[in-house]
KOLZAKE-845438 format. One line per field, with one value per residue (C-alpha): residue number from 1; x, y, z. Coordinates in steps of 0.2 Angstrom, whole numbers, plus 5000, padded with zeros to 4 digits. Example, Ala and Ser with C-alpha at 12.3 -4.5 7.8 and 13.67 -1.06 7.14 Angstrom:
num (1:2)
px (5062:5068)
py (4978:4995)
pz (5039:5036)
END
This chain:
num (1:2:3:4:5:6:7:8:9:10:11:12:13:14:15:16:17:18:19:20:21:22:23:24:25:26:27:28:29:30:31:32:33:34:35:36:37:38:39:40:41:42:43:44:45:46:47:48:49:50:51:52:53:54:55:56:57:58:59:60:61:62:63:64:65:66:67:68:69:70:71:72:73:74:75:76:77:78:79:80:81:82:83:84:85:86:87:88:89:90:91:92:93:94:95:96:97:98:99:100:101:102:103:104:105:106:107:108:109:110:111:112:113:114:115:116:117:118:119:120:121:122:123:124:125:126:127:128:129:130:131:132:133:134:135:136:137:138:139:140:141:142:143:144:145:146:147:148:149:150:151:152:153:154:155:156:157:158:159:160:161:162:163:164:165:166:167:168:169:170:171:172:173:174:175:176:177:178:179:180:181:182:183:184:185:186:187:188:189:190:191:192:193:194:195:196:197:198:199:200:201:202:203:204:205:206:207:208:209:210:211:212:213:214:215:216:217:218:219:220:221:222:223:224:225:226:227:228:229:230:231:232:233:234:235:236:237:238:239:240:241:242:243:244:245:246:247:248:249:250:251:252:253:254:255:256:257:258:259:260:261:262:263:264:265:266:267:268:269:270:271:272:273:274:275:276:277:278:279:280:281:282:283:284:285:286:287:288:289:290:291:292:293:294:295:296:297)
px (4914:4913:4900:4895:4886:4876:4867:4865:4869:4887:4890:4881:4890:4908:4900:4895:4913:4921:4911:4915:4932:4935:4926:4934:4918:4923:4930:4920:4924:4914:4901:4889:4875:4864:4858:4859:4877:4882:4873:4888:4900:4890:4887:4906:4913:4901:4898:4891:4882:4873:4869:4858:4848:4829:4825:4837:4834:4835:4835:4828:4832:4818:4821:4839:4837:4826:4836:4851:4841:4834:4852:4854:4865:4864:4871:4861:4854:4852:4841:4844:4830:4821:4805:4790:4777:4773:4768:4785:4795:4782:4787:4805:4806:4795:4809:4823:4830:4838:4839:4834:4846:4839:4843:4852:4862:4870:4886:4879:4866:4877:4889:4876:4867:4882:4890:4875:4872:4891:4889:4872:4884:4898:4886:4876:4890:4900:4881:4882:4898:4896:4879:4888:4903:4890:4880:4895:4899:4882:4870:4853:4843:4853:4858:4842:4833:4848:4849:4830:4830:4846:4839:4821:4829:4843:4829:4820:4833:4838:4821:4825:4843:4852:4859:4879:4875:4884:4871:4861:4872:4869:4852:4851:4860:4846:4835:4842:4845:4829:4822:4833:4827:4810:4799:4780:4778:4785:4788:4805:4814:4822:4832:4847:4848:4847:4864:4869:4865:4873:4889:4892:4887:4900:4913:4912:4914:4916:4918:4918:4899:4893:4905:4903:4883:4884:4894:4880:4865:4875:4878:4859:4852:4865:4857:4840:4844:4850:4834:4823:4832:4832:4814:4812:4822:4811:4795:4802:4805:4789:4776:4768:4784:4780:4794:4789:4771:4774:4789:4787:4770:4775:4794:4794:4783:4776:4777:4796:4797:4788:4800:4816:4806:4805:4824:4831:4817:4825:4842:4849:4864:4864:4867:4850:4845:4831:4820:4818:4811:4822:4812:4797:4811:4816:4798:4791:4806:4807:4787:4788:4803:4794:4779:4789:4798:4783:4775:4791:4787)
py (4983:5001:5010:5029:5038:5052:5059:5076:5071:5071:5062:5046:5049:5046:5033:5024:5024:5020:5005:4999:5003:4994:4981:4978:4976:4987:5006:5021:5031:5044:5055:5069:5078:5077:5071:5086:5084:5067:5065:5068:5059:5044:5043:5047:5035:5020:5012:4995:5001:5019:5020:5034:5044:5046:5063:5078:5094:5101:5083:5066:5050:5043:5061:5056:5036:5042:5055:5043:5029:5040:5044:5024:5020:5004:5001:4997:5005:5004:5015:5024:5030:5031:5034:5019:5028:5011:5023:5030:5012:5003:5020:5016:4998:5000:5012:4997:4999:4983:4986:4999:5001:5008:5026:5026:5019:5001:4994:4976:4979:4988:4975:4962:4972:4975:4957:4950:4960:4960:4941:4943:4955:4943:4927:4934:4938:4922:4913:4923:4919:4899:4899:4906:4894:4879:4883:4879:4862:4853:4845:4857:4845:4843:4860:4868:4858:4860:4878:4879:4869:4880:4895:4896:4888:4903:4915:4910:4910:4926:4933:4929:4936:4921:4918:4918:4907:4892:4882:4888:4879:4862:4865:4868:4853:4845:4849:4845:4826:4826:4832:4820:4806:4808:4802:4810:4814:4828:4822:4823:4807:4806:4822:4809:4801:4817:4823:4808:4811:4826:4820:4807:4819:4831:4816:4811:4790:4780:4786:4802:4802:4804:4817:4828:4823:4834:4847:4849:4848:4862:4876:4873:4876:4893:4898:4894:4904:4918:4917:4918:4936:4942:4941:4947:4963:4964:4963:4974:4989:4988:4974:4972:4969:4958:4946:4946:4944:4928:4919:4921:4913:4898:4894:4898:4897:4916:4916:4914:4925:4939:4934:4938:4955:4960:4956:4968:4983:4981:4982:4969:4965:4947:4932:4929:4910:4904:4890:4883:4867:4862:4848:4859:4874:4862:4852:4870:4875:4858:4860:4878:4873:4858:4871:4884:4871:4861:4877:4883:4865)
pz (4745:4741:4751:4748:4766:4761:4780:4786:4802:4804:4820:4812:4796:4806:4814:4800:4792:4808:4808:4791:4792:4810:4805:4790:4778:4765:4759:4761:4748:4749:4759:4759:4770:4759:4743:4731:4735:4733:4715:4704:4716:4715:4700:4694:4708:4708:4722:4725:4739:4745:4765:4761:4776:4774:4778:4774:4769:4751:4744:4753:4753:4741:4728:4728:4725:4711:4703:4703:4695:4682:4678:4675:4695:4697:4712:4729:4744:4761:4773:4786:4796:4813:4805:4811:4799:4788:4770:4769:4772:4759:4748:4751:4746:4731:4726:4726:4745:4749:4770:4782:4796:4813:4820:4834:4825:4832:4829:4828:4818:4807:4804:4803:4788:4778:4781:4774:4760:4753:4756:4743:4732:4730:4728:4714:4704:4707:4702:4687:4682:4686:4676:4660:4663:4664:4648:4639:4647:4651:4639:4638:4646:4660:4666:4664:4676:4689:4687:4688:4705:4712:4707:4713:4730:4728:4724:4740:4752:4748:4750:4768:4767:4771:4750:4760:4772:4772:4776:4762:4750:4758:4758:4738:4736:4747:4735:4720:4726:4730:4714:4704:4713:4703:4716:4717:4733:4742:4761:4765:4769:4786:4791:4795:4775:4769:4779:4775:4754:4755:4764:4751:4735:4743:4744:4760:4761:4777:4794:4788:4782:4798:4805:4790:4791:4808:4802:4788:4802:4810:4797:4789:4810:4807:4793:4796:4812:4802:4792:4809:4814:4797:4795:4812:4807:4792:4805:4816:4802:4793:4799:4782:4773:4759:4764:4781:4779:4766:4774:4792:4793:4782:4788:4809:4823:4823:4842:4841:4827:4840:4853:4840:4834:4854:4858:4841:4849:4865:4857:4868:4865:4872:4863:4852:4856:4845:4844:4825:4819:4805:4798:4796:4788:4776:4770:4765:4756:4748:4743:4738:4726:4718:4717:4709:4697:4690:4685:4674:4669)
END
């Protein structure tokens, strides 16, 4: 990943390269103190991403997002602020923000924000390209019901930032079993059969079905995990995030996602264990997705 850092503050400017440079996410290849200065830079150079501050003096962070858009960048950006005041954030995300990254700032939270969105970057693209490679292999009929099943599940988990995990990928190919058995209803069969669909569709056989059926129940509790402290991050930024106010509600238990929203205001930096209730992650996203589909329908 390229990144470009544009704060007045040069003490969080070193730090935010030191971080992505240590931490081996990505080059930094460029910087500035404020936006006025960074325009033509960006815009000659490219990056894929712009960790842009929100207040700076002579040019803002929303003036300069929109001067840069208007001069057709396309690439994305992430916020770094201490501001709480909810107007300015709800300004900020209308304006294509991807991520808001606390001031002061913290390594952890760093790292986890920019792990997650390269993982989005790179998965969108490799998506992009296995959708244009499948249109020329599969019938019509065939591929356009899987790809409508992938991506509206696709589409979903990465509203709740999780698109990279690994678990995420087992969890679309849940579905489209599912979908492909053509039954009506939509209560999800045993949690156990399904591991154990998605083992065997994976090519699993034998003893192995139900070792890799455990390795799947794992990384799908990861990502849902992941999803959990994602959306608490969300809530803790701006409360009336729209992704926060529609998926927390519907996928977790709101008490838990209160308890994960305390821990990131605390900035603890202990281990974050979280209760989630898989079967209920999994039923909603399986309705939502049959929702979604039969209305494309």
């Amino acid at each position: 990943m390229r990144y470009f850092i544009i704060d007045d503050d040069m003490a969080s400017r070193k730090m935010l390269e030191k971080i992505i440079v240590e931490e081996e996410i990505g080059h930094v290849i460029g910087v500035a103190e404020n936006g006025q200065k960074a325009i033509q830079s960006i815009l000659s150079t490219r990056p894929d991403f712009v960790l842009i501050d929100f207040l700076m003096p002579e040019m803002d962070g929303i003036e300069t997002i929109e001067q840069l858009r208007m001069q057709g960048f396309k690439g994305k950006f992430i916020m770094i602020s201490q501001i709480v005041n909810k107007e300015m954030v709800g300004e900020a995300y209308e304006k294509g923000v991807e991520f808001f990254i606390h001031k002061p700032i913290n390594r952890i939270e760093v790292h986890s924000i920019l792990k997650r969105t390269a993982e989005q970057f790179h998965l969108k693209h490799s998506l992009l390209t296995i959708r244009e490679s499948l249109a020329h292999i599969e019938s019509p009929n065939f591929s356009q019901r899987l790809r409508s099943v992938r991506e509206i599940a696709l589409s979903i988990l990465n509203d709740m930032g999780i698109i990279g995990e690994v678990g995420s990928k087992d969890m679309v190919l849940m579905l489209e079993i599912l979908m492909n058995r053509n039954n009506s209803s939509t209560v999800l069969p045993p949690l156990k059969e399904l591991y154990e669909a998605v083992a065997i569709s994976k090519g699993a056989d034998g003893d192995n079905i139900k070792k890799e059926s455990k390795s799947i129940e794992q990384r799908i509790r990861r990502a849902i995990i992941a999803a959990l402290n994602s959306l608490a991050s969300l809530g803790t930024i701006d409360y009336t995030n729209p992704k926060f106010e529609y998926y927390a509600p519907r996928y977790f238990d709101l008490q838990e996602i209160r308890v994960q929203m305390k821990k990131i205001e605390s900035d603890s930096t202990e281990t974050m264990k979280a209760k989630i209730n898989i079967k209920k992650f999994l039923q909603v996203l399986y309705v939502e997705t049959v929702e979604k589909f039969r209305q494309q329908s």
